[in-house]
C-alpha positions in Angstrom: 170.1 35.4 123.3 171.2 33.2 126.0 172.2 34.6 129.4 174.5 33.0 131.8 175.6 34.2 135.1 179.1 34.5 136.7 180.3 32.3 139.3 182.4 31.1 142.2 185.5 29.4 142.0 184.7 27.8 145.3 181.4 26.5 143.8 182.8 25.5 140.9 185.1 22.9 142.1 181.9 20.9 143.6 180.7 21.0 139.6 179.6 18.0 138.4 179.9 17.4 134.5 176.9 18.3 133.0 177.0 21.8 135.6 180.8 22.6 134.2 179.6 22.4 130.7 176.0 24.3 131.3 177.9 27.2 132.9 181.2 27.5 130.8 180.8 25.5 127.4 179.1 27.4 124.5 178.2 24.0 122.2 175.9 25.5 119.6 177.0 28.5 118.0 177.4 28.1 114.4 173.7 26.8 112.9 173.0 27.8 109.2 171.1 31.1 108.7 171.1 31.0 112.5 172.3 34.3 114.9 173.4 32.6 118.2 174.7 34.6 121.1 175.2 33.9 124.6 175.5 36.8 127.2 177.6 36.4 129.7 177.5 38.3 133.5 181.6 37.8 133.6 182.4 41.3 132.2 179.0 41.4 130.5 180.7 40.1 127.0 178.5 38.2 124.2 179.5 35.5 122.4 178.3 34.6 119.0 177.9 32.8 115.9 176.9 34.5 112.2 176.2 31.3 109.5 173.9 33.1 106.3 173.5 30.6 104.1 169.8 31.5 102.1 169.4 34.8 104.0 171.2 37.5 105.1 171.4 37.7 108.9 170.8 41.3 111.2 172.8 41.2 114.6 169.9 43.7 116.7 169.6 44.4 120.4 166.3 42.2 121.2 165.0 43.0 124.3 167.7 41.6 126.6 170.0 44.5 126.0 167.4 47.6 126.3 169.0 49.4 124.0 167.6 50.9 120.3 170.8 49.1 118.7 173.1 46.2 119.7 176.0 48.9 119.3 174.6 51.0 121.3 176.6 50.8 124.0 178.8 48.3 122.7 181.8 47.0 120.3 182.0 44.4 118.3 184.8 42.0 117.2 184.1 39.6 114.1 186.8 36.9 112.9 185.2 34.7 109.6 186.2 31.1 110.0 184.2 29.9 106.9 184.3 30.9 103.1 183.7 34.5 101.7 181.2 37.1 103.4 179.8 40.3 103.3 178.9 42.6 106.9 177.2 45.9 106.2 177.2 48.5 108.5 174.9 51.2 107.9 175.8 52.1 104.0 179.4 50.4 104.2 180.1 46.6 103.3 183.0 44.8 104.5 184.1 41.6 102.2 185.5 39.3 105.1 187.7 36.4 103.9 188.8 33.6 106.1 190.1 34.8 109.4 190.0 38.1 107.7 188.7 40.5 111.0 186.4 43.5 111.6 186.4 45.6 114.7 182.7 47.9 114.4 182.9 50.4 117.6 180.4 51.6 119.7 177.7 54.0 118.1 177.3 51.9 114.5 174.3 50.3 113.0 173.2 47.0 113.5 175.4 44.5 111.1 174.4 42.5 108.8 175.9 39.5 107.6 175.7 37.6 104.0 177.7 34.9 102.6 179.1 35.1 98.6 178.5 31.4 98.1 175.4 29.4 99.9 177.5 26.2 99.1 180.6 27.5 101.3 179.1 30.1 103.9 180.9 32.5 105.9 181.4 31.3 109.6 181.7 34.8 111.2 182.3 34.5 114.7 181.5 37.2 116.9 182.2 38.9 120.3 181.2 42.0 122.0 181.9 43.7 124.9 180.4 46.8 126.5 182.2 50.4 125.4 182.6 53.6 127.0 184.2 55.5 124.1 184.1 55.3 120.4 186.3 53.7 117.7 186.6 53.9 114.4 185.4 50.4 112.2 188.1 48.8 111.0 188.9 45.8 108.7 192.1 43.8 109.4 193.8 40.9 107.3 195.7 38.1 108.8 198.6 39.7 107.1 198.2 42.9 108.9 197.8 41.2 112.6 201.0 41.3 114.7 202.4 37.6 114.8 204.2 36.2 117.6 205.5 32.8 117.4 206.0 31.1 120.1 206.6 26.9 121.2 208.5 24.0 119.3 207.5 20.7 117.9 210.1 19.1 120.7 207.2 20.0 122.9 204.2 19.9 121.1 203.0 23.4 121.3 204.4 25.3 118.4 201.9 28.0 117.6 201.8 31.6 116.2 199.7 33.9 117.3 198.2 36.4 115.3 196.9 40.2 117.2 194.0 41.7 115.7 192.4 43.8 118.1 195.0 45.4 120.6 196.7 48.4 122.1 199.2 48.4 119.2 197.0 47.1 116.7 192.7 47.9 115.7 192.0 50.1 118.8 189.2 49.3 120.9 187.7 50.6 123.8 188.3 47.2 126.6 188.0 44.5 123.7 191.4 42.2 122.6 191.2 39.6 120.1 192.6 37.6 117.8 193.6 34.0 117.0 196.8 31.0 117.5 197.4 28.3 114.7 199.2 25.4 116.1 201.6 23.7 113.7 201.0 20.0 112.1 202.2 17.8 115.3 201.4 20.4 117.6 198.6 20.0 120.1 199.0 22.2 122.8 198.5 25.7 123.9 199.3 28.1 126.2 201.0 25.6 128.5 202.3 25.9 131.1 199.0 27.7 131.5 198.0 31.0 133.2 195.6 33.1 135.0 194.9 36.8 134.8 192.9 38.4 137.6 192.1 41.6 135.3 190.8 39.9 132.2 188.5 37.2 131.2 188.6 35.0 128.2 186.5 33.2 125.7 188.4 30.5 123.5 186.9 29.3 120.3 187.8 26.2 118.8 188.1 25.9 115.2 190.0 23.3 111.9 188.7 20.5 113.9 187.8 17.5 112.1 184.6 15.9 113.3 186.2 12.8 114.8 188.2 15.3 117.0 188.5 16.7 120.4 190.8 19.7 122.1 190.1 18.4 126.2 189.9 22.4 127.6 191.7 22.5 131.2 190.1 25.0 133.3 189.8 25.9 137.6 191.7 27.2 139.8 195.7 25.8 139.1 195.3 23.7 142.0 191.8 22.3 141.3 191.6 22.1 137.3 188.7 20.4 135.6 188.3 19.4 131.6 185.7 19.9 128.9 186.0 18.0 126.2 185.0 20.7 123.2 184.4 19.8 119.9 185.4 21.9 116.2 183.4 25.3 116.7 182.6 25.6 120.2 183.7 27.9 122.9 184.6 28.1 126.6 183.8 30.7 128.6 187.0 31.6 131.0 186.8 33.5 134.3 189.5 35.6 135.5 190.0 33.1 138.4 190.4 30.3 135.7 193.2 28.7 133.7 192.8 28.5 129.4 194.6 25.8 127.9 194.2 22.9 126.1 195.5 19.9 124.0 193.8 18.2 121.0 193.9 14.6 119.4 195.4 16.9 116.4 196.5 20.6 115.3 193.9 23.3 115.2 192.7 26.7 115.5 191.4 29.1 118.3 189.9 32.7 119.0 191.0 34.6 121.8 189.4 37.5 122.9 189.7 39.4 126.2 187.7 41.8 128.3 188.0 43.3 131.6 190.4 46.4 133.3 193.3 46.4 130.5 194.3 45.3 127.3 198.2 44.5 128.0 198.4 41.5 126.6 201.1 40.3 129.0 199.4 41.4 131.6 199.2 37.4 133.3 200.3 35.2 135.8 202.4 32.1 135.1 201.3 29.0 137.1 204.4 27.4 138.4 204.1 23.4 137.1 204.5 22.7 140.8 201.1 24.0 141.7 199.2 22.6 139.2 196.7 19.2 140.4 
């Protein structure tokens, strides 16, 4: 597990590069029969990749969490991206189809994660976040999230979003997630962009072709920066950051949320005025 610290918007606009990618882009997380996780110091959440291909693969604590389980003191939110999988947990198993979703709360055995076919592996991408009360395990289908369609092709951005894990939806105790497709001829989302000082984000990048690129906008609004990300890859957003993006085609993301609330809503618009 890879830990990574928080840091200072005012230190961050001297960033080089290489720095803004070290500290915010997550560039390897889906290796097969690989676990990957990065721990984050903004809100403490972990970001991860799942890819069982000849074995089946056991998300533990290690000895960076201190803990006798990784939900120990945690929650877990799990979104496949890939073909047909399996997560156990304890003496229940979980078929997870593509962006099919599993929220596991606090309190549950370790996972573990298989694939049905070694030739088309599940892609589970994971997140948790620390919890300080208990939820039931839940499975949701793409057809149970809450969708919310927003944007139109005059302006590139038309998109539906689909809530998995929310305050109307899978409870959790701080976690929100789920995911936005963009329509074909659609390229941009959540623009004009936004910041919200109660919440961090992590986006995760997905239905990218190999030739192509989503160029991440992040900063403060008046000092934005770029990462240029790549199909299955993930930014690490601070509260004091914008989230948006536009790609050289359509594609998919993850969104997931920690921090004081779960109100989705709960943002503040950045007036196109103030953005340089």
């Amino acid at each position: 597990m890879q830990v990574r610290h928080s840091t200072n918007p005012k230190d961050a606009k001297h960033y080089d590069t290489k720095r803004l990618r070290d500290e915010y882009l997550i560039e390897s997380l889906m290796e097969q029969d690989q676990l990957n996780l990065v721990y984050s110091q903004i809100d403490r959440v972990i970001t991860g990749g799942a890819v069982p291909v000849t074995t089946s693969l056991t998300l533990a604590a290690g000895d960076a969490l201190r803990a006798t389980s990784f939900l120990q003191r945690r929650e877990l939110g799990i979104i496949n991206v890939g073909g047909d999988g399996l997560v156990t947990v304890g003496d229940t198993e979980y078929s997870l189809g593509r962006l099919e979703c599993l929220y596991v709360g606090r309190g549950q055995p370790d996972p573990v994660f298989s694939s049905d076919d070694a030739n088309n592996p599940a892609l589970f991408y994971l997140v948790s976040t620390p919890a300080h009360a208990e939820y039931p395990t839940v499975k949701s289908m793409q057809s149970d999230a809450n969708p919310i369609h927003l944007g139109d092709l005059s302006t590139s951005n038309k998109r539906t979003i689909y809530q998995y894990i929310h305050e109307k939806g899978v409870r959790s105790s701080q976690l929100v997630m789920g995911l936005t497709i963009l329509e074909t001829g659609s390229v941009w989302n959540t623009f004009p962009a936004h910041t919200h000082d109660r919440r961090m984000e992590v986006y995760f990048y997905f239905d990218l072709a190999d030739d192509a690129r989503v160029m991440h906008l992040m900063g403060e609004p008046e000092e934005t920066r770029h990462l240029m990300v790549k199909n299955h890859q993930a930014v690490l957003s601070p509260s004091w950051s914008i989230h948006s993006g536009a790609g050289t085609s359509n594609y998919g993301f993850i969104w997931a949320m920690a921090g004081e609330n779960q109100a989705f809503d709960d943002m503040d618009p950045i007036d196109l005025d103030n953005f340089k």
